[in-house]
C-alpha positions as CSV (number, residue, x, y, z in Angstrom):
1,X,-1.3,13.1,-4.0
2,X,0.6,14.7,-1.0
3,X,-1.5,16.0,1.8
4,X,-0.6,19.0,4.1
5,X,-0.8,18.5,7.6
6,X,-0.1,20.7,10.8
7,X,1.0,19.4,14.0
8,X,1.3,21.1,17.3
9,X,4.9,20.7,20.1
10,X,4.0,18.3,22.8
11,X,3.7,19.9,26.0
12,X,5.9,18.8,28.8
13,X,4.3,16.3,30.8
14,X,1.2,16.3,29.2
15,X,-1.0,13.1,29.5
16,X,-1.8,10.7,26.8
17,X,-5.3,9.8,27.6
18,X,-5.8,13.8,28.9
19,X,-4.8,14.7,25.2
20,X,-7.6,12.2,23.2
21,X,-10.4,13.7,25.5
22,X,-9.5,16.8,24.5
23,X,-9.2,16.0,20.9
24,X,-5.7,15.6,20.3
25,X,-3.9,12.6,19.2
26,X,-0.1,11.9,20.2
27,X,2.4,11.6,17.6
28,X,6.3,11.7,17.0
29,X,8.2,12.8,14.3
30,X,11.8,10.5,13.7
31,X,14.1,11.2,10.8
32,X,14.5,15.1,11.0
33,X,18.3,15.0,13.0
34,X,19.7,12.0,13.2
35,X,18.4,9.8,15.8
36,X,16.7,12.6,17.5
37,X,12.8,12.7,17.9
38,X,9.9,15.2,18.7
39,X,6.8,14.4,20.4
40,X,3.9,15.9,18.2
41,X,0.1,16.2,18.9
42,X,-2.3,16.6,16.0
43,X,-6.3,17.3,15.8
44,X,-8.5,14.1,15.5
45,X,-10.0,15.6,12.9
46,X,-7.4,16.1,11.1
47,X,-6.0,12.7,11.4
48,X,-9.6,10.8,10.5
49,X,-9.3,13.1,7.2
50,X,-5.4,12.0,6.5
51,X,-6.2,8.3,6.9
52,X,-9.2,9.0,4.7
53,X,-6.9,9.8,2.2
54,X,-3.4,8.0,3.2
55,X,-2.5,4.8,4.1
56,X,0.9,3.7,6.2
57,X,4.1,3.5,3.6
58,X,2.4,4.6,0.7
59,X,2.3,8.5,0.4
60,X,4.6,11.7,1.1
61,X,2.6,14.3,4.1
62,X,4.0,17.1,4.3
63,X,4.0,18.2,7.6
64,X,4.5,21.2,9.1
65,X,5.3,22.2,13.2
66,X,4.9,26.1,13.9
67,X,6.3,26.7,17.1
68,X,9.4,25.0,15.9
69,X,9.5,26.8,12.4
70,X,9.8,22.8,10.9
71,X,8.4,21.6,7.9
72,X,9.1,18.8,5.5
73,X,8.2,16.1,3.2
74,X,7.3,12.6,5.8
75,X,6.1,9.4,5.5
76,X,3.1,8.1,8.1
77,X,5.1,4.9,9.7
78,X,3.0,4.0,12.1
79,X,-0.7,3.8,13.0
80,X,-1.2,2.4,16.4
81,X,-5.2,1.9,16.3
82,X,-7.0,1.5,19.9
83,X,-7.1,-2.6,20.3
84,X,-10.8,-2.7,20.7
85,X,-12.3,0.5,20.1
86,X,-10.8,0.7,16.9
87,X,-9.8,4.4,16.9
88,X,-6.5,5.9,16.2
89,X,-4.4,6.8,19.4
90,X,-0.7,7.4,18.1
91,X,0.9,8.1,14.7
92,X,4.9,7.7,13.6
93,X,5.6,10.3,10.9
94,X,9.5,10.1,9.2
95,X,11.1,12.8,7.7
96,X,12.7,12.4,4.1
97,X,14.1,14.7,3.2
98,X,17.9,13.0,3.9
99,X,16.9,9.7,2.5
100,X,18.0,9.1,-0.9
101,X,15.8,5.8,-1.4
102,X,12.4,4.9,0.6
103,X,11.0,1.7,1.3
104,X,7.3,2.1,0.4
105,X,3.7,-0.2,-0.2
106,X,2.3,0.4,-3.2
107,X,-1.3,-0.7,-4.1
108,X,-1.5,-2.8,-7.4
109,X,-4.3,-1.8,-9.5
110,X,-5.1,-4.8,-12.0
111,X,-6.1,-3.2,-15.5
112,X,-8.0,-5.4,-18.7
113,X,-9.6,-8.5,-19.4
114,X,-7.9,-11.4,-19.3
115,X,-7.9,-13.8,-22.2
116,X,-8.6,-16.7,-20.1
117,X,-11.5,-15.0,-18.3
118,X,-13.0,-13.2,-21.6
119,X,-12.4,-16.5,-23.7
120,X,-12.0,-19.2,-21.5
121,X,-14.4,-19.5,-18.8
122,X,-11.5,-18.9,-16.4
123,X,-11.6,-17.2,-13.3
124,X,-9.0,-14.4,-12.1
125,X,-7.3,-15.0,-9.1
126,X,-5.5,-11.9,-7.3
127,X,-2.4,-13.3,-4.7
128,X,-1.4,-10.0,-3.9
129,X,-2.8,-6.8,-3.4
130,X,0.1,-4.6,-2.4
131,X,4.1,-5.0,-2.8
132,X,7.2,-3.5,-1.2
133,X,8.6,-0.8,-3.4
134,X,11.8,1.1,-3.0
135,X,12.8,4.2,-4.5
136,X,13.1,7.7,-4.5
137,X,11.0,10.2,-2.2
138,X,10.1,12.4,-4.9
139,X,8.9,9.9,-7.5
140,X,6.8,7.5,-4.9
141,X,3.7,6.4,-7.9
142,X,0.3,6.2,-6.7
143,X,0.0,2.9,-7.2
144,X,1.4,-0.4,-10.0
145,X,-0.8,-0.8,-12.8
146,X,-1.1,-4.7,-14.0
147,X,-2.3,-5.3,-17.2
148,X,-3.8,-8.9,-17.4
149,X,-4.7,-8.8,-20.7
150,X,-2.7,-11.3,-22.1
151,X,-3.4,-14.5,-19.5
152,X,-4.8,-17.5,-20.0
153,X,-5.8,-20.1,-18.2
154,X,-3.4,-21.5,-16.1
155,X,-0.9,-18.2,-16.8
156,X,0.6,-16.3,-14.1
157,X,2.5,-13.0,-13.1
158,X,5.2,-12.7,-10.8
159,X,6.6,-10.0,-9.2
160,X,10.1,-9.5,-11.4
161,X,7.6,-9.3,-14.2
162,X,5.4,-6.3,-13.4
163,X,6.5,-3.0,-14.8
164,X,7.8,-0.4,-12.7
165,X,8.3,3.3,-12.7
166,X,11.8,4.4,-13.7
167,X,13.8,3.9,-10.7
168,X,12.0,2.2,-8.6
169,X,12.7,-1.6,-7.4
170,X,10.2,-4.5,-6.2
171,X,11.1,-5.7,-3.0
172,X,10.5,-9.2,-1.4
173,X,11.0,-12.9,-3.5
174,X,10.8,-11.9,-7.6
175,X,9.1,-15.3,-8.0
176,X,5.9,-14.7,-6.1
177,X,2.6,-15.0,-7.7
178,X,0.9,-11.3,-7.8
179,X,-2.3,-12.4,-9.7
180,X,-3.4,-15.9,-11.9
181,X,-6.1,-17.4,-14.1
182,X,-8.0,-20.3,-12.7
183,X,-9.7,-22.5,-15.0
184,X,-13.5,-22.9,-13.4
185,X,-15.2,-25.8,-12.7
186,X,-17.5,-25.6,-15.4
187,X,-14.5,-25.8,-18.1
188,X,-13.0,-28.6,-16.4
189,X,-16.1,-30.4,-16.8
190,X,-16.5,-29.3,-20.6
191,X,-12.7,-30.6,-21.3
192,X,-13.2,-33.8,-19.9
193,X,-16.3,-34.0,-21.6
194,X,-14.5,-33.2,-24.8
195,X,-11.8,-35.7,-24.0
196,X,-14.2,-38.5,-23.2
197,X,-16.1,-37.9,-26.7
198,X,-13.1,-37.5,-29.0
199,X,-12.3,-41.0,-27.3
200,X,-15.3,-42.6,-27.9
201,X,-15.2,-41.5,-31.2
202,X,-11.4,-43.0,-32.2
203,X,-12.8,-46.0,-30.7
């Protein structure tokens, strides 16, 4: 879901601190021309809803600057949250519009009942929650679905095996674990139990 978002010309000179006690966050926008940047200011209440609804990598904004007749489709790089207030005091947007591939993080969103949970007393163990995606600005997915349907205990999924949107391309080592069963320690006990009786019983 892309979320609109107006942001106001930096005034020359203005203060950082001056602007948060009067409401305003600092901000700049890279990407637009080159290497060229602009230093932005936006509402706090405009940025406590976005990060309701956006998290850093993961979503188009577009954003929009009046006095400088600018508007495009940008990514929110950067949070920089206040070390131990815990509030946000400066945001790194990045225009897309010239980028023909993004690098994005994508939430994974695990779907079914694994075999090994459902049937096997096993428990499901998530590695990761989030991968490194890249691909096009116009087709960045909400999120990866996972289907765990078929694992059993002991089974895994790695990253080269999830199932991507046409396009797009996992980032980071193909061979890491995303999510796992784990046999519990209740079925260990009942397989060594079984183990020990069908011994007893061939003796």
């Amino acid at each position: 879901m892309e979320l609109a978002v107006e942001c106001q010309k930096r005034a020359e000179g203005s203060k950082p601190n001056a602007l948060r006690r009067s409401g305003l966050i600092p901000a700049v926008l890279y990407g637009h021309k080159g290497s060229e940047s602009i230093s932005l200011t936006i509402k706090a209440k405009t940025v406590e809803h976005l990060l309701k609804k956006h998290v850093v990598n993961n979503a188009l904004i577009d954003l929009s600057i009046p006095e400088l007749s600018w508007s495009g489709k940008t990514l929110l790089r950067e949070v920089q949250v206040h070390p131990w207030k815990g509030f946000p005091y400066h945001l790194s947007f990045f225009s897309v519009a010239t980028q023909d591939s993004l690098e994005v993080e994508l939430s994974l969103r695990f779907v079914g009942e694994a075999i090994g949970v459902k049937l096997e007393s096993g428990m499901l163990e998530t590695v990761l929650t989030q991968i490194a995606v890249k691909c096009k600005p116009d087709s960045i997915p909400d999120a990866i679905e996972v289907d765990v349907s078929n694992l059993k205990v002991g089974d895994a999924l790695h990253i080269h095996e999830l199932v991507l949107p046409p396009g797009a391309e996992a980032l980071g080592d193909p061979t890491q674990v995303v999510v796992t069963v784990l046999g519990t320690k209740a079925s260990a006990e009942e397989i060594a139990e079984e183990e020990a009786a069908a011994a007893a019983a061939a003796v």
